[in-house]
VOTILUM-589290 format. One line per 3 residues: number of its first residue (from 1); their letters; for each residue x negated, y, z of N, C-alpha, C. Coordinates in steps of 0.05 Angstrom, whole numbers. Each point is the difference from the previous one (the first is absolute). Layout:
NUM) A) X,Y,Z,X,Y,Z,X,Y,Z ~ ...
//
This chain:
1) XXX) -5321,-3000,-1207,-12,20,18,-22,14,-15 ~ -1,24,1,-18,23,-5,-31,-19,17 ~ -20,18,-12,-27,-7,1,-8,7,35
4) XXX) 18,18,2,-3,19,19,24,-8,25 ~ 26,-17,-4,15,1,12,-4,-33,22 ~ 6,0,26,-7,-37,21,33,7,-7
7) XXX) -1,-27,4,30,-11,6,10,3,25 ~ 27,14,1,11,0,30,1,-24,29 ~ -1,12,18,3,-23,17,22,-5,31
10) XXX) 16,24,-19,27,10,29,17,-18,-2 ~ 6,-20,-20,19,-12,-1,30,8,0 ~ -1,24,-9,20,12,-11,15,0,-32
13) XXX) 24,1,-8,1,-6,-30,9,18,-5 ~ 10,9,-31,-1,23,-5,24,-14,-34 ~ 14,15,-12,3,-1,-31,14,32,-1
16) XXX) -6,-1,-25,-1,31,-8,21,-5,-27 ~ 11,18,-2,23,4,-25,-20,15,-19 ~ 1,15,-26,-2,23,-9,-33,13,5
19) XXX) -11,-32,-2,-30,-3,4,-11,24,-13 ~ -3,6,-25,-17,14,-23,-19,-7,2 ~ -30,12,7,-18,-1,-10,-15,-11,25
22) XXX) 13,0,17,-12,-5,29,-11,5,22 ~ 13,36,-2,-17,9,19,6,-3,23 ~ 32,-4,9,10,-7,25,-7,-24,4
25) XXX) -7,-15,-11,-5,-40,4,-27,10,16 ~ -30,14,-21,-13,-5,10,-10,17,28 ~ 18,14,7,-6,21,26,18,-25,22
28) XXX) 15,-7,-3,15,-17,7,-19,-26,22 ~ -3,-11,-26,-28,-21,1,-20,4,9 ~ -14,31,5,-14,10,20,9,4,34
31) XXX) 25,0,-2,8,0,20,3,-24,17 ~ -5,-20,-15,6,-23,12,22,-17,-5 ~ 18,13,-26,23,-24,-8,-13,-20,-16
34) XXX) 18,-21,-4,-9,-24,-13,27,0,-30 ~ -5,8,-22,21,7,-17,4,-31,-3 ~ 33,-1,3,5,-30,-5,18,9,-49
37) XXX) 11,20,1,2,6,-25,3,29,2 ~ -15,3,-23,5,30,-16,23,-8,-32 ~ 17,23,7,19,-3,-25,-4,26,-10
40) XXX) -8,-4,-28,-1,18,-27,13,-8,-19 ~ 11,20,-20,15,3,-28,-18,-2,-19 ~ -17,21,4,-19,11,-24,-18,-13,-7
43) XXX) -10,-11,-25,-12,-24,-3,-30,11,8 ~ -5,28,-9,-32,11,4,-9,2,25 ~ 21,2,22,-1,-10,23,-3,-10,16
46) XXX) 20,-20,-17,-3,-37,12,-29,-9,-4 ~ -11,9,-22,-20,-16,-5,-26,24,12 ~ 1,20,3,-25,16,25,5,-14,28
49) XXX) 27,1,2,5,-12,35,-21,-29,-6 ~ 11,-24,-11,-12,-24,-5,-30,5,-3 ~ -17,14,-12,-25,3,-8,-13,9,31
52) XXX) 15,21,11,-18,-1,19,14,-16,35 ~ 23,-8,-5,1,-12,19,3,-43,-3 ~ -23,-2,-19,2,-30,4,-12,-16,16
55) XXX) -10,17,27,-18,-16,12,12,2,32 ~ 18,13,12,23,3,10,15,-22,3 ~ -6,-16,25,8,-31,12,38,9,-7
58) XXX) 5,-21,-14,37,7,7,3,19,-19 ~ -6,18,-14,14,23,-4,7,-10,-33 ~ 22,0,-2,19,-4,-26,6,31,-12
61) XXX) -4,0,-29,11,28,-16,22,-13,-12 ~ 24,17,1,18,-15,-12,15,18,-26 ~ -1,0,-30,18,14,-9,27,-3,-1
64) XXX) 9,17,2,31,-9,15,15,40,-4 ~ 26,-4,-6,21,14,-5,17,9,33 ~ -13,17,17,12,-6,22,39,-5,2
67) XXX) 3,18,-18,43,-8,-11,-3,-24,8 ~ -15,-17,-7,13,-28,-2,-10,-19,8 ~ -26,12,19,-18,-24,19,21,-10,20
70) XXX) -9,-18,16,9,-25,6,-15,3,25 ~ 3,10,28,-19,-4,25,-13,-29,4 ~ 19,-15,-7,-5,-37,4,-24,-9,-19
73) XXX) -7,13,-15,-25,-4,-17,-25,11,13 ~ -1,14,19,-21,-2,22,1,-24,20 ~ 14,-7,4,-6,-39,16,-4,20,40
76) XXX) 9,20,1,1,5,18,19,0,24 ~ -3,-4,28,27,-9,20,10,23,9 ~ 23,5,-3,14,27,16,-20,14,26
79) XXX) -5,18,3,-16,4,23,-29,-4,-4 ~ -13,-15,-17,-28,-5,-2,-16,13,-1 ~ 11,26,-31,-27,23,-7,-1,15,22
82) XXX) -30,15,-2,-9,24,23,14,24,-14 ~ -8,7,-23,4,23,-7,11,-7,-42 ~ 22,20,3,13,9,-26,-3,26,-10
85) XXX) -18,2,-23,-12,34,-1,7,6,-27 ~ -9,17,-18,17,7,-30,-6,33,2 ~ 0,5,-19,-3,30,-12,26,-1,-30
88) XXX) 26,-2,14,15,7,-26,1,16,-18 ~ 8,-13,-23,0,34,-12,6,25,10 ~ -17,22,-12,6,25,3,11,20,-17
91) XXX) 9,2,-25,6,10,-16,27,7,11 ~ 26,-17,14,24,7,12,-2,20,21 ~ -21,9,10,1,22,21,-32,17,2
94) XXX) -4,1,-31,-21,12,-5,2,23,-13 ~ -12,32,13,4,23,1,-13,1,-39 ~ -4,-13,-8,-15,-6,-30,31,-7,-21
97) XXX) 13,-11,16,22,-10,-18,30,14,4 ~ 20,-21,0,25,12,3,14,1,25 ~ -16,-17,24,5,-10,24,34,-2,-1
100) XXX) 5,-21,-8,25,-12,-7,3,-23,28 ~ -24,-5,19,5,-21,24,12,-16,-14 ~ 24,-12,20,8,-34,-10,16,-4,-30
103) XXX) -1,37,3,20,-12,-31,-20,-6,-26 ~ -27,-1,2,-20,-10,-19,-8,-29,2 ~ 0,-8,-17,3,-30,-6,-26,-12,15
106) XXX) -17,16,2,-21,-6,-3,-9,-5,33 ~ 28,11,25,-14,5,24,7,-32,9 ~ -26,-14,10,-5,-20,6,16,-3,34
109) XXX) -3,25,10,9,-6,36,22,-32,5 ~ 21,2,-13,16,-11,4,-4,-37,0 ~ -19,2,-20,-14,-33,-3,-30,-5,23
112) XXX) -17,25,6,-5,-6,23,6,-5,23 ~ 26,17,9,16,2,22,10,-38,-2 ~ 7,-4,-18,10,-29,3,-12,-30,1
115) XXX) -37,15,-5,-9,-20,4,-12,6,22 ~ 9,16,18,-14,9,27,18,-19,20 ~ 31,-4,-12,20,-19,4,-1,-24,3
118) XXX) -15,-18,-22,-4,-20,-8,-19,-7,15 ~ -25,9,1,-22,-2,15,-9,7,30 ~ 15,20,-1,2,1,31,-28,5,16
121) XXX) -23,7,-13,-23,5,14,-4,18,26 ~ -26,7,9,-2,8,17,-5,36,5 ~ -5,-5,-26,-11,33,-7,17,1,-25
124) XXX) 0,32,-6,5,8,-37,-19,32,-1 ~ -15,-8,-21,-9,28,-11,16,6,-21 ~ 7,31,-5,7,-2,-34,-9,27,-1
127) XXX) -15,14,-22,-17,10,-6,20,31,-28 ~ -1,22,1,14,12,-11,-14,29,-13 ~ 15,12,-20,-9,28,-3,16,20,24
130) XXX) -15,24,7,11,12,19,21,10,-2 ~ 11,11,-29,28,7,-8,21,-24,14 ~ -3,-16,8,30,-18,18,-7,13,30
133) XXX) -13,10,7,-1,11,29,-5,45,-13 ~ -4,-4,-5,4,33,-10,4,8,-24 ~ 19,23,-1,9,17,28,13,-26,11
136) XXX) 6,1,29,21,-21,10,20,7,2 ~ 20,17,-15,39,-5,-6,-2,-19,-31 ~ -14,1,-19,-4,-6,-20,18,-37,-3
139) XXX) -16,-8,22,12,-39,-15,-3,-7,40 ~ 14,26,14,2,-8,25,15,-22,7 ~ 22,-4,-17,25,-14,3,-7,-23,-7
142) XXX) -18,-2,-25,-9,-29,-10,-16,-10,18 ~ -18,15,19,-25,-16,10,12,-8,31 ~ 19,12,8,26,-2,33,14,-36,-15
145) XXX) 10,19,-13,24,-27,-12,-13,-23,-6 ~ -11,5,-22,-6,-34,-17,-23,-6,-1 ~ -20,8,23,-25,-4,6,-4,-5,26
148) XXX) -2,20,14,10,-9,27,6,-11,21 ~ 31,2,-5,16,-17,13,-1,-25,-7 ~ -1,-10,-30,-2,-28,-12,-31,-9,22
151) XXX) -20,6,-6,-18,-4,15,8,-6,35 ~ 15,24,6,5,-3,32,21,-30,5 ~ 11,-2,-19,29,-24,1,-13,-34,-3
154) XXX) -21,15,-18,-19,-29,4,-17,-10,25 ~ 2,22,18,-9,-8,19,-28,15,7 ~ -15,34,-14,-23,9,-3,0,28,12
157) XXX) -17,0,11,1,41,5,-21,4,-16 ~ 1,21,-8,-9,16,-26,-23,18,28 ~ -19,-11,-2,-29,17,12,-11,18,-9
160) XXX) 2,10,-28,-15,21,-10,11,1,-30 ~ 1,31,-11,13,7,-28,-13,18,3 ~ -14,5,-3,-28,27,-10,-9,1,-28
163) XXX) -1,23,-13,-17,7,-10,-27,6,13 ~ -24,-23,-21,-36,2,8,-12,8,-21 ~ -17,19,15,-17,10,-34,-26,-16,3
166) XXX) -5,-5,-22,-18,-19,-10,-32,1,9 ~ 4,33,-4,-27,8,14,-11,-1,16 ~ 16,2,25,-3,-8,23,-7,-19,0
169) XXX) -8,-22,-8,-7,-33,1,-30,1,-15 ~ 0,22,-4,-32,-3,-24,-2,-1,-23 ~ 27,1,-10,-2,-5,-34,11,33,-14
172) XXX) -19,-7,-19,-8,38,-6,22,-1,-15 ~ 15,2,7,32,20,-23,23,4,17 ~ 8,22,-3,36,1,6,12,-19,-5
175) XXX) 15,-14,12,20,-29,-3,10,9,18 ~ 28,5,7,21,2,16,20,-29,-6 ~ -2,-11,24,18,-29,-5,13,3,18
178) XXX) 38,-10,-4,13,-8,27,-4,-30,13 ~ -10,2,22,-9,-35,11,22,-5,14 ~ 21,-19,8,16,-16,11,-10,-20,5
181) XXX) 5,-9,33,-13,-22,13,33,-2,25 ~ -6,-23,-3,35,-16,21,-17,-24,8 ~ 2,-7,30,-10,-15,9,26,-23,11
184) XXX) 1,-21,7,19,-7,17,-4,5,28 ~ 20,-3,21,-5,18,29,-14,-14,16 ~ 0,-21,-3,-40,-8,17,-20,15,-2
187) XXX) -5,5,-35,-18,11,-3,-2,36,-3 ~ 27,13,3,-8,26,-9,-10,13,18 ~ 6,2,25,-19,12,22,-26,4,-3
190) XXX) -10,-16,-12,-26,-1,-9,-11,13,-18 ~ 13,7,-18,1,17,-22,-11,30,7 ~ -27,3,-10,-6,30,7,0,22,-28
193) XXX) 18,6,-7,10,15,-23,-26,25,-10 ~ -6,1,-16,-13,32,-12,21,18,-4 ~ -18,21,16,11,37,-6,-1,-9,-29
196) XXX) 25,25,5,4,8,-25,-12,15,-17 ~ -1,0,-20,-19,18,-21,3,27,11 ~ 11,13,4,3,26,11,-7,9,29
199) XXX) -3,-35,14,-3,11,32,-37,-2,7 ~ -7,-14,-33,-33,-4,15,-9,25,-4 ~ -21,1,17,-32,24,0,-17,-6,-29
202) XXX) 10,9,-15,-10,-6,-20,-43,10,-5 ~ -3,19,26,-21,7,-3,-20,-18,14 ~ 14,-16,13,-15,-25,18,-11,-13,-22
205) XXX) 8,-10,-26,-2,-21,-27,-11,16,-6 ~ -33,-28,-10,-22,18,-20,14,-22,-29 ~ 3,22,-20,7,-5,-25,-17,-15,-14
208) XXX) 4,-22,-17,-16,-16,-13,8,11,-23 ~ -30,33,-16,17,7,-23,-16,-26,-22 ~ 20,17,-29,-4,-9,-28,-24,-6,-6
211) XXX) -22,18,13,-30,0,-5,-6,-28,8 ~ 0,-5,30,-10,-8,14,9,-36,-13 ~ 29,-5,-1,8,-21,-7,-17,1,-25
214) XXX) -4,7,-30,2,-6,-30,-36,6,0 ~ -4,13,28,-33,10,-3,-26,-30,-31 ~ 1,-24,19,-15,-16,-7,6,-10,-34
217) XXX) 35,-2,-6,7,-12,-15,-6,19,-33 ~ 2,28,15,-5,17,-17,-27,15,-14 ~ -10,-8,18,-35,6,2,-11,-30,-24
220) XXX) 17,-13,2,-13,-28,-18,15,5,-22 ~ 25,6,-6,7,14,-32,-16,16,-12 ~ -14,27,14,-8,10,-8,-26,0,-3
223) XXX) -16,-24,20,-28,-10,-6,6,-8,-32 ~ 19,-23,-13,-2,-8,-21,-5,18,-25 ~ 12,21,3,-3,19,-20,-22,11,-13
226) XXX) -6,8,-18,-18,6,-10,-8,24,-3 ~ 24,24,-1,-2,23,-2,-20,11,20 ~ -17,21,-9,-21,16,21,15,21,20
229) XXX) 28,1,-8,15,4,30,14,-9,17 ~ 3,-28,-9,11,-11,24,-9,0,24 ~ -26,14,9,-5,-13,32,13,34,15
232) XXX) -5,19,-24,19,30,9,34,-1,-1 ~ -2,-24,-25,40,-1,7,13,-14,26 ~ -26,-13,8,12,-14,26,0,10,18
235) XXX) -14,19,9,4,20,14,21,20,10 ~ -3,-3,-22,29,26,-4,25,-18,6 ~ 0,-13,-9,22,-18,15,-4,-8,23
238) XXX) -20,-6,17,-4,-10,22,7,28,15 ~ -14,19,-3,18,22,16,14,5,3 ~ 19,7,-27,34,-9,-1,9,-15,16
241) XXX) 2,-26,2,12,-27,7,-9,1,24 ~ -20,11,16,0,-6,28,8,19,17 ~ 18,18,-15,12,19,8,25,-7,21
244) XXX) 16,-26,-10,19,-8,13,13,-24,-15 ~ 26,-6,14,16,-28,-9,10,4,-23 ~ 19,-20,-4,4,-3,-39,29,11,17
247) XXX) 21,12,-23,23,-5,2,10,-31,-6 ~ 26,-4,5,8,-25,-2,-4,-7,-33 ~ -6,-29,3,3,0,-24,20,-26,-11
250) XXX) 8,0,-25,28,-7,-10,-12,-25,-19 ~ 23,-25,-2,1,-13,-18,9,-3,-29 ~ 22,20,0,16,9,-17,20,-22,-4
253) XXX) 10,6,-29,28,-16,-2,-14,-26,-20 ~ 12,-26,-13,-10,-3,-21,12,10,-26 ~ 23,20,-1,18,5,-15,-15,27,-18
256) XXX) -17,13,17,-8,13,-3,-27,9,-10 ~ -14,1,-18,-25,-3,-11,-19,-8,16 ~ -26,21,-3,-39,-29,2,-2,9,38
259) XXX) -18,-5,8,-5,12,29,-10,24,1 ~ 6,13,17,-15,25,6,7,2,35 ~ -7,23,10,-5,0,30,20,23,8
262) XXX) 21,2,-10,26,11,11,3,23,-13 ~ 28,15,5,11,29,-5,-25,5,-7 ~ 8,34,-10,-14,23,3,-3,12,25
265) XXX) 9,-2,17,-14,12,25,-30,-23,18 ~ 11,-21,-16,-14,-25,16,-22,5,-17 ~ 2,4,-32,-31,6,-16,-18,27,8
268) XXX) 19,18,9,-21,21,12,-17,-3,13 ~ 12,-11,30,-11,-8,26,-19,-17,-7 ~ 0,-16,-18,-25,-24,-11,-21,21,-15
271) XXX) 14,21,-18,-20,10,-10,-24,23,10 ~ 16,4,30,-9,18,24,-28,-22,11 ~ 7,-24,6,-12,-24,3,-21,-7,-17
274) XXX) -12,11,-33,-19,-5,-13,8,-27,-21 ~ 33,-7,-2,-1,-18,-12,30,1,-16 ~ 0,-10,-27,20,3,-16,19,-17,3
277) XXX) 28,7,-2,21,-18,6,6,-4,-24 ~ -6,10,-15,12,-11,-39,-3,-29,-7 ~ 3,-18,11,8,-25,-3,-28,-13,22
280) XXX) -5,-32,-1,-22,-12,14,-20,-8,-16 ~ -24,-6,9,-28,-6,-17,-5,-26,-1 ~ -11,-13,-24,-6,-26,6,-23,-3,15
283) XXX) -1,-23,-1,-21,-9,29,-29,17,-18 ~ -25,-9,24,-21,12,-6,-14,-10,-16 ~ -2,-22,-7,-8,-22,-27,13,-5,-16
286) XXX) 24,18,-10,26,-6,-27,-5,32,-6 ~ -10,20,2,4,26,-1,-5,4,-34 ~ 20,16,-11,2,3,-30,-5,25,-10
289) XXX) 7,13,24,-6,29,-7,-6,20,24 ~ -28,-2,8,-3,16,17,10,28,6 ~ 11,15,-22,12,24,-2,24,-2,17
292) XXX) 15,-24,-11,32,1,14,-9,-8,25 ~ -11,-18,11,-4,-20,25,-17,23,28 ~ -21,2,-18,-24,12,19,5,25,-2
295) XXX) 4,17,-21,-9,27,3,19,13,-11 ~ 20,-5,6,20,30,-12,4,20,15 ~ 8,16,-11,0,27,14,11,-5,30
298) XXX) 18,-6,5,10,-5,32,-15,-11,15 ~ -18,-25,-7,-18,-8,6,2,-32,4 ~ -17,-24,8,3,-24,-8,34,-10,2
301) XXX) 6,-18,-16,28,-14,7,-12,-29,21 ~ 23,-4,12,-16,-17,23,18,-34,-20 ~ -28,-15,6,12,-31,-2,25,-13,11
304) XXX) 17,-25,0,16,-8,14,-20,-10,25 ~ -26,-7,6,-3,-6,19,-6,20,25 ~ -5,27,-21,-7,22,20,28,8,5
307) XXX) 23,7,-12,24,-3,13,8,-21,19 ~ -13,-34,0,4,-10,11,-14,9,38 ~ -18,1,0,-14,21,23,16,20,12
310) XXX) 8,18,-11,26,20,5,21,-11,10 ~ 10,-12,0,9,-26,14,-8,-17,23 ~ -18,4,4,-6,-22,20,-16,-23,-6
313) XXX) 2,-15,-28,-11,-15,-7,-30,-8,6 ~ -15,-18,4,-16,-11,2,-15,-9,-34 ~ -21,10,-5,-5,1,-26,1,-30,-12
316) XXX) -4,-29,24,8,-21,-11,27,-7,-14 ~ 25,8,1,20,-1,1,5,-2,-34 ~ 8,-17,-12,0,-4,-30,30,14,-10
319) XXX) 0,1,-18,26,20,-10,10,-16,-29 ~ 16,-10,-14,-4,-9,-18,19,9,-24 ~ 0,-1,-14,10,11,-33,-3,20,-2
322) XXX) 10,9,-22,-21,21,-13,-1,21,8 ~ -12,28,-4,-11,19,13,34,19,9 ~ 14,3,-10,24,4,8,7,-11,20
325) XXX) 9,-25,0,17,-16,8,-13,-5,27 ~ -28,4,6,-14,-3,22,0,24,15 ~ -3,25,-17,5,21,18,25,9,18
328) XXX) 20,-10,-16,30,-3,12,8,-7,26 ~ -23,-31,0,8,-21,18,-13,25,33 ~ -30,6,-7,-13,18,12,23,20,2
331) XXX) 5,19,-13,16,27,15,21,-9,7 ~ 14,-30,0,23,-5,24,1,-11,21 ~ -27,-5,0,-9,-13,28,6,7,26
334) XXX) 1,-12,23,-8,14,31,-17,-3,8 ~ -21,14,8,-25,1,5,-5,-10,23 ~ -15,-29,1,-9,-17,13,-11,6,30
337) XXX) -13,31,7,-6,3,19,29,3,24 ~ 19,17,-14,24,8,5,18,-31,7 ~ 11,-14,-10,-7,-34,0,-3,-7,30
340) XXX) -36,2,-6,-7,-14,27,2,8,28 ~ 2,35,1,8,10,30,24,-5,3 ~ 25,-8,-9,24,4,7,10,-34,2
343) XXX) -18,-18,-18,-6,-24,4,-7,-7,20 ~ -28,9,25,-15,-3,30,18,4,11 ~ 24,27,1,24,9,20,16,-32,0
346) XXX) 9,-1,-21,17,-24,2,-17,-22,6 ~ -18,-7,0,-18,-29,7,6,0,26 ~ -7,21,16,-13,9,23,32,-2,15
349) XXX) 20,11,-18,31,-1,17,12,-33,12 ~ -7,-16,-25,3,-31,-7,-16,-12,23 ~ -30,6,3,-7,-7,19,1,11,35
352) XXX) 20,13,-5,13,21,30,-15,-1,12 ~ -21,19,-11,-30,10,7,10,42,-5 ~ -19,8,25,8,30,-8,-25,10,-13
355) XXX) 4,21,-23,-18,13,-8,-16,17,0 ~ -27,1,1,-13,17,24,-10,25,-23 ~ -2,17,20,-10,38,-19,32,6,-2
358) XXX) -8,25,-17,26,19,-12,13,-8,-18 ~ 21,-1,-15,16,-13,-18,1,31,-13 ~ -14,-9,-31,-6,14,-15,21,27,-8
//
């Protein structure tokens, strides 16, 4: 447990596939699940999830190959878990790639769908890029057919497949995610679904911009400095940056070279923002070259922890291997705030309790 995080007390359980870095665990865990396992591949992963969730009654990190996990290695009884949640890959139906859907090796659905089988819980989240829901003729057939229905045959109504923007939740960046939530029919009535990205009042939401999040973290980089302009370069960025939200931002591939903070349209919008997307900066006490880090022309490059913030993150939240490999884990995250509202819907369904106010 985080410095900052109590331990749940709903008595609800929770295991997650396709953990990463943990942002869905720990919005999750705010919500009130009790993670009985998180399963990760990635070793830089495995070992951020472990670092910051060792204090987490029950909660097992497991590295594991989902192809070829084994449900019976969770020691769990048909029917037992509350909730089955996962953010599968996205690269198979990601507007970034070839969106190849099931014919990419890589689309996990089919091994979640079967351990939704196996396990039989009471809930399922699974967490997506918006390209599997738009346009919707695109992978209409895939998400009817072999999503679905497999879901409906197991016995689930499918309560909500929205695209949520991120923003809306408080966290300063564009993130467009598809959320899928299937309850079993005790509980879906209960289920109070979020408008859709397109149906909210978007002028109702006060924006948590770039300024406002990176304000404190950035003001102390630039205290360190020495230069007799840093307290004018911070400025200038502070006016920039509190101008508005980040665009989304990306993890990249690992096939593909060092980090940086997306496309060229994604480096503009950052550089509109007061801050350079030409790769990430080391922390504020490793800094080698203030030129590249602090002051280049676009203006500061932000840390993995200040990307971690952009996110959602909670500045306790440890990140681990190296400055790459940590930023990765960060730009593929689900942002923890996002997490925990759609986590309360489902708490709140389980406990066939109705949910009071507007549904976002």
């Amino acid at each position: 447990m985080t410095s900052t995080e109590s331990e749940p007390e709903s008595g609800f359980t929770s295991v997650e596939i396709c953990a990463g870095a943990g942002g869905q665990a720990l919005g999750l865990h705010r919500a009130g699940f009790k993670h009985h396992a998180l399963i990760e591949i990635d070793d830089n992963a495995v070992t951020t999830l472990k670092a910051n969730t060792a204090d987490w009654e029950g909660c097992r990190v497991l590295q594991r190959d989902l192809n070829d996990f084994d449900v019976a290695e969770l020691g769990l009884e048909y029917g037992q878990l509350s909730l089955l949640a996962g953010g599968v890959p996205c690269p198979p139906f990601s507007a970034a790639g070839k969106q190849l859907g099931q014919d990419d090796e890589r689309d996990l659905f089919p091994v979640m769908l079967k351990m939704v089988e196996d396990l039989h819980p009471k809930a399922v989240m699974i967490e997506n890029v918006r390209g599997l829901l738009e346009p919707p003729e695109k992978f209409r057939e895939y998400r009817e057919n072999e999503i679905e229905r497999r879901l409906k045959d197991a016995g689930y109504e499918v309560c909500m497949w929205r695209v949520l923007e991120a923003w809306h939740f408080g966290v300063p960046q564009l993130r467009p995610r598809a959320i899928l939530v299937a309850l079993l029919p005790e509980y879906a009535p209960f289920f109070v679904p979020f408008k859709r990205a397109g149906d909210v009042d978007e002028s109702a939401i006060t924006k948590v911009t770039v300024g406002q999040a990176l304000r404190d973290t950035m003001r102390h980089r630039f205290d360190q400095s020495e230069d007799p302009e840093a307290g004018t370069a911070f400025k200038t960025w502070f006016d920039a940056a509190d101008k508005d939200i980040a665009p989304t931002l990306v993890g990249g591939s690992k096939k593909h070279g060092g980090a940086d903070l997306g496309p060229t349209r994604a480096k503009k919008a950052w550089e509109k923002l007061g801050v350079c997307g030409l790769g990430v900066a080391n922390d504020w006490d490793k800094i080698v070259d203030e030129g590249r880090d602090l002051f280049a022309k676009a203006g500061p490059k932000l840390t993995v922890e200040q990307a971690a913030i952009i996110q959602g993150f909670p500045g306790s939240w440890q990140f681990r291997g190296k400055k790459t490999a940590a930023y990765r884990q960060v730009g593929n995250a689900f942002p923890p705030p996002v997490a925990e509202a759609v986590g309360r819907r489902i708490r709140a369904a389980l406990e066939q309790r109705p949910v009071g106010g507007e549904a976002v």
